[in-house]
N, C-alpha and C positions, 0 to 999 in steps of 0.2 A: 112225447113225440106227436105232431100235430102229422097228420095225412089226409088229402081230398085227393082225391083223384077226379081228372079231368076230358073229355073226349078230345081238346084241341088245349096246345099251349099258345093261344093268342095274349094278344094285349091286355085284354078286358080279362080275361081267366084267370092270366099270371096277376094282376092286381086285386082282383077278388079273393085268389089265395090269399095274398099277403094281408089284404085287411082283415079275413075269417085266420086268420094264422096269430095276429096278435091281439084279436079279439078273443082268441082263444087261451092265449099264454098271460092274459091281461094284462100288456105292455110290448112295449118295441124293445131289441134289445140296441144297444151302441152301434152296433156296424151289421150290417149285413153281409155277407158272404157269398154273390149266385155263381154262376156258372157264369161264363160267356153267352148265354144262349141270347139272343137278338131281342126277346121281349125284354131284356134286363140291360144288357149292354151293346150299345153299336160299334164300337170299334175298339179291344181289349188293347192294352199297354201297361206297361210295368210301372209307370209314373205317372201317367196323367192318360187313362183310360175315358172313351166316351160314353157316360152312360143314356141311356134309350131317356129322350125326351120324360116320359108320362112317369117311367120309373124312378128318375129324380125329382118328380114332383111330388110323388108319394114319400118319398125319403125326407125332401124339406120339410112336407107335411106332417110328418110323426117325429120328425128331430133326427134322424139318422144319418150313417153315412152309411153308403155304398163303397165296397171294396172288394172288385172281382178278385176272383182265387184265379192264380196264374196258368196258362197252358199249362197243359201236362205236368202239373204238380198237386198229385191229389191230398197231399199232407194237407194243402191250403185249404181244403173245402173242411166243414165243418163237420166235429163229429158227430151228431146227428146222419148224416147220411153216410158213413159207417158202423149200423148197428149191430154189423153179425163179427165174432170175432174170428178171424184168418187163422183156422187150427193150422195150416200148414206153414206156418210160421213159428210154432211153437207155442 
């Protein structure tokens, strides 16, 4: 699992993750998966989402796609960012 933590999630911060992120996993993987969050995507949709100008330039750049996880459907995010297992679930 790759973590930086950041004081602000701007433009330039969320793109420095990602470059220190696959500089660190040594490779991009096939898709990417963000949140909604505005540094990554400007206007989410189920078919043809708009993603943030700089964000799809990094993406062209390393060969990926962008594929935001949908509102409120946390199955879609990756599991990496559920590392703890939900004992009340059995």
């Amino acid at each position: 699992m790759f973590v930086r933590p950041v004081l602000t999630m701007d433009q330039r911060a969320w793109t420095e993750c990602h470059v220190a992120a696959f500089d660190f996993f040594g490779g991009v993987s096939a898709r990417l998966v963000p949140d909604n969050l505005k540094t990554g995507v400007d206007k989410p949709g189920l078919y043809d989402p708009k993603i943030n100008l700089s964000y799809a330039e990094l993406a062209e750049h390393y060969g990926t796609l962008v594929a935001p996880a949908r509102a409120a459907k946390p199955k879609d995010k990756p599991r990496v960012e559920r590392p703890m297992h939900d004992r009340s679930r059995g």
